[in-house]
N, CA, C and O of each residue as an XYZ file, in Angstrom:
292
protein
N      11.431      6.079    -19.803
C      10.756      4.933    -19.216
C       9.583      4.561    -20.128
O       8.717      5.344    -20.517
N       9.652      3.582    -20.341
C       8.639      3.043    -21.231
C       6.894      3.210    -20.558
O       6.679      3.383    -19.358
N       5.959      3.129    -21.456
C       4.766      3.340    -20.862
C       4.273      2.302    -19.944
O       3.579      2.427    -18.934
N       4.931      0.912    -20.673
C       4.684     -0.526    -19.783
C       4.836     -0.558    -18.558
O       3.971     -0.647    -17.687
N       6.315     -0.461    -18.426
C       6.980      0.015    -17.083
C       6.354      0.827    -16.007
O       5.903      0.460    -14.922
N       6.440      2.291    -16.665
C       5.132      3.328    -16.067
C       4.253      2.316    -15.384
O       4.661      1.724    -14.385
N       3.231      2.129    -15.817
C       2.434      1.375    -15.433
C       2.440      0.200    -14.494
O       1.583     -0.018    -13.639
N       3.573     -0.582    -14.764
C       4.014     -1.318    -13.600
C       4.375     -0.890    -12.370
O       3.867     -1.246    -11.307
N       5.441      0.036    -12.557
C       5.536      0.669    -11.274
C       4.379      1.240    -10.663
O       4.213      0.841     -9.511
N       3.311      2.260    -11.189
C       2.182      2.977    -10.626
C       1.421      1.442    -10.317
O       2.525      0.969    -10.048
N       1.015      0.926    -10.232
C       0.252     -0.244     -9.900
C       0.815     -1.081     -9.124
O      -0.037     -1.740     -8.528
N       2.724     -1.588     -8.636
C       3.009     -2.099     -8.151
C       3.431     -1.106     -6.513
O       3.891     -1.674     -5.522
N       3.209      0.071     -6.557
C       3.229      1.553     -5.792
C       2.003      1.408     -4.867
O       1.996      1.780     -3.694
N       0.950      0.823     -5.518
C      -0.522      0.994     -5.088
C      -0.345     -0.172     -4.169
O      -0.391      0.215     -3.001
N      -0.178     -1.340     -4.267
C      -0.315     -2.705     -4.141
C       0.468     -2.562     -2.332
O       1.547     -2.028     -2.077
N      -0.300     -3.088     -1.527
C       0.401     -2.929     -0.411
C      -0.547     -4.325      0.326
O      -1.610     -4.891      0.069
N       0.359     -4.436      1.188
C      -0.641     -5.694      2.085
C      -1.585     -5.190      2.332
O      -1.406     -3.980      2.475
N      -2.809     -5.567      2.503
C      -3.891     -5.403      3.162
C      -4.206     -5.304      4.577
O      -3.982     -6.203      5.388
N      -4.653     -4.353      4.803
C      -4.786     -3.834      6.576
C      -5.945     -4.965      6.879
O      -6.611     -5.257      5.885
N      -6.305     -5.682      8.165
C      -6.918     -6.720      8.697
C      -8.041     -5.827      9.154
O      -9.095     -6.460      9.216
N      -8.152     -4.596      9.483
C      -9.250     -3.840      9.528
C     -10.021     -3.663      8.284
O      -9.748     -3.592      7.086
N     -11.260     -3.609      9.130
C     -12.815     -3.727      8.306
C     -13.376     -4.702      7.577
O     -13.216     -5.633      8.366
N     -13.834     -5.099      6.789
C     -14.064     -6.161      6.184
C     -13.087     -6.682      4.659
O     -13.229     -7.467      3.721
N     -12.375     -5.983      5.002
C     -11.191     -6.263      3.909
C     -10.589     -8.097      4.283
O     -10.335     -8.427      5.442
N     -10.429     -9.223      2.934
C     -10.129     -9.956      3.273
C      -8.297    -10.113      3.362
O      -7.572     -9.571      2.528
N      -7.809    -10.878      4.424
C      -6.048    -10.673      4.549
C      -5.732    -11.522      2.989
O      -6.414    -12.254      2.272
N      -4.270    -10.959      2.922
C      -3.532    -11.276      1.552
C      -3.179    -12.801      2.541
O      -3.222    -13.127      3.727
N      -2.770    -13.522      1.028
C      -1.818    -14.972      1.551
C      -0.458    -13.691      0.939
O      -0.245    -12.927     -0.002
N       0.246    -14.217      2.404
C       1.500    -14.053      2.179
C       2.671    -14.101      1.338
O       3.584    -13.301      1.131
N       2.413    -15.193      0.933
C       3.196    -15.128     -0.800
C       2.518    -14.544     -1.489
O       2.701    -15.095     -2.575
N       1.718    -13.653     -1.655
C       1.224    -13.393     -2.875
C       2.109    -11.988     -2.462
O       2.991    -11.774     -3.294
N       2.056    -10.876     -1.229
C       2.858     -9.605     -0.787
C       3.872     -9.788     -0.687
O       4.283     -8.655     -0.438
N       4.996    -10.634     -0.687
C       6.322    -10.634     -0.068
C       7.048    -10.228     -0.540
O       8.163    -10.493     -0.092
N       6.968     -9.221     -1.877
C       7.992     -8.888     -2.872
C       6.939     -8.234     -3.996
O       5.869     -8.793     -4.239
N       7.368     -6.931     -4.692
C       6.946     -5.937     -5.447
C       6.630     -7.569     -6.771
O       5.585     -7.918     -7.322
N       7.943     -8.131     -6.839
C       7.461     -9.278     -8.151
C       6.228    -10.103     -7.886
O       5.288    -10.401     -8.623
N       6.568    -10.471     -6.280
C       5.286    -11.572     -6.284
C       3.923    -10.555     -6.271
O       2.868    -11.155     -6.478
N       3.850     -9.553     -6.123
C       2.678     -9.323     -6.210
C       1.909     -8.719     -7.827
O       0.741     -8.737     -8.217
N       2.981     -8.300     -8.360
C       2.257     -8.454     -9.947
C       2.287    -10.071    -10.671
O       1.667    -10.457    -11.662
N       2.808    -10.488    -10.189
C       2.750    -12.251    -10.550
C       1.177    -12.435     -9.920
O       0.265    -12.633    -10.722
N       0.871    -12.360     -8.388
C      -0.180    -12.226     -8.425
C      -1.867    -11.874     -8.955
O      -2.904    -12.538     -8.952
N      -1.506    -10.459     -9.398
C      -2.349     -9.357    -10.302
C      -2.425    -10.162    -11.694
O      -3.456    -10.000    -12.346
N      -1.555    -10.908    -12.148
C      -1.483    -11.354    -13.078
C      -1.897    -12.365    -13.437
O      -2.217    -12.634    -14.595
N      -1.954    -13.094    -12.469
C      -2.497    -14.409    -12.278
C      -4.081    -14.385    -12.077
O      -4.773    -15.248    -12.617
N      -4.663    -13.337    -11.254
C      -6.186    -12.589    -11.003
C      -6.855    -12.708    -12.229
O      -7.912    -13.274    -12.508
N      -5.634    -11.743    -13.274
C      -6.544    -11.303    -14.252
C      -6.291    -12.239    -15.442
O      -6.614    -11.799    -16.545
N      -5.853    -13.246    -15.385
C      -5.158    -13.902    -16.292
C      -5.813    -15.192    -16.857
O      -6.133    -15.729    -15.796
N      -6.141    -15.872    -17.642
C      -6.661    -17.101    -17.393
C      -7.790    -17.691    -18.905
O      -8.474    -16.991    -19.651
N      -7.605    -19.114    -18.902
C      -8.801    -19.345    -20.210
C     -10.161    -18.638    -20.391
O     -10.925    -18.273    -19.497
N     -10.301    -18.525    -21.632
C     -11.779    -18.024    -21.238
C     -12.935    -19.093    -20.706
O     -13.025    -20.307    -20.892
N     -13.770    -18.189    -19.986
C     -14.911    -18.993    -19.423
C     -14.303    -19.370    -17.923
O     -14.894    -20.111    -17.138
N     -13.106    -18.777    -17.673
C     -12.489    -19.731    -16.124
C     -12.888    -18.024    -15.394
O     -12.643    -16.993    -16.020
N     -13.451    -18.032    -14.157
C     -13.877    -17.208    -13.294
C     -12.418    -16.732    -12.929
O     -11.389    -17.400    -12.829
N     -12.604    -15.554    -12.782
C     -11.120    -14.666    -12.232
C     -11.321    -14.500    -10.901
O     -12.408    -14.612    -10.334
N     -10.337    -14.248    -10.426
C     -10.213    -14.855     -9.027
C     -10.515    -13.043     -8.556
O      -9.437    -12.467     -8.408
N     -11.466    -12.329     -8.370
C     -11.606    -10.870     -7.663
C     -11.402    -10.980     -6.309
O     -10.466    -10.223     -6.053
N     -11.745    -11.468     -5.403
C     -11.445    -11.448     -4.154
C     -10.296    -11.706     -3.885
O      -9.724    -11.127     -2.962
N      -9.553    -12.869     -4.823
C      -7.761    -12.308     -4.216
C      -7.265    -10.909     -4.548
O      -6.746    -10.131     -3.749
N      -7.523    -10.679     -5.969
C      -7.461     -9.163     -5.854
C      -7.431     -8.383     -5.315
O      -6.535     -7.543     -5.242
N      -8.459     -8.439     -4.750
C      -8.837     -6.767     -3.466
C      -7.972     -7.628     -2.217
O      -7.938     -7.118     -1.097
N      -7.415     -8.697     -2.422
C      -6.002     -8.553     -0.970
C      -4.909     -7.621     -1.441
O      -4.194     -7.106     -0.582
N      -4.712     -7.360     -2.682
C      -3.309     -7.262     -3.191
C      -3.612     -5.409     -3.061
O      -2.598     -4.776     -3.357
N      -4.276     -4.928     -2.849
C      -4.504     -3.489     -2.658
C      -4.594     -3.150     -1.030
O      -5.341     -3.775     -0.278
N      -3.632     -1.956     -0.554
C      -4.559     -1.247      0.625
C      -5.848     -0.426      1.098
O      -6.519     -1.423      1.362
N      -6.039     -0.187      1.167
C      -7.578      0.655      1.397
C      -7.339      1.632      1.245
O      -6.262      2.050      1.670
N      -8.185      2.437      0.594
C      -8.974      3.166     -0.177
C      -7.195      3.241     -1.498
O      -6.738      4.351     -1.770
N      -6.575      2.052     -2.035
C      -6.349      2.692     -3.506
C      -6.833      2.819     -4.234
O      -7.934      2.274     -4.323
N      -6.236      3.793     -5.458
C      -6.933      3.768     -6.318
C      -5.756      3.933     -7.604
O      -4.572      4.267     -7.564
N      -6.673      3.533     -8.768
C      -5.704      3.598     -9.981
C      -6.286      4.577    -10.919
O      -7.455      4.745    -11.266
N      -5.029      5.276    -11.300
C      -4.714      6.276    -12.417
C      -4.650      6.161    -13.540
O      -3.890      5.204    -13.682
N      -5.024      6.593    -14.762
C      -4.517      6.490    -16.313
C      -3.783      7.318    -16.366
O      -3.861      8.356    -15.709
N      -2.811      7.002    -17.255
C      -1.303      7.910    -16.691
C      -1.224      7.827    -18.823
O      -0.863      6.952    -19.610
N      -2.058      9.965    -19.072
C      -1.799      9.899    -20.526
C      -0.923     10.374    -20.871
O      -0.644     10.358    -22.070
């Protein structure tokens, strides 16, 4: 398995709808509906011209509470 891959999967593993408890904000629905749409998502977060603000708060929809990410050496 390639390291890319690796990585996709461990990050698309993490990625779960967001629980409506606590002050966590809810995912839009298309962004969870599928392991693809949600790195399309992540991707889209982190993605973008420079100088254009990244979107962090959609972000923290695309995670459940308390994940966390690994470096996988």
């Amino acid at each position: 398995m390639t390291l890319l891959r690796s990585t996709v999967m461990l990050v698309a593993g993490t990625m779960v709808l967001t629980s409506t408890l606590g002050a966590q904000p809810v995912a839009n629905p298309t962004d969870v509906a599928t392991i693809e749409a949600i790195v399309r998502a992540s991707y889209e977060v982190i993605s973008g011209p420079a100088g254009t603000p990244r979107q962090w708060r959609r972000d923290s929809t695309l995670y459940g509470p308390g994940a966390t990410f690994v470096a996988d050496e």
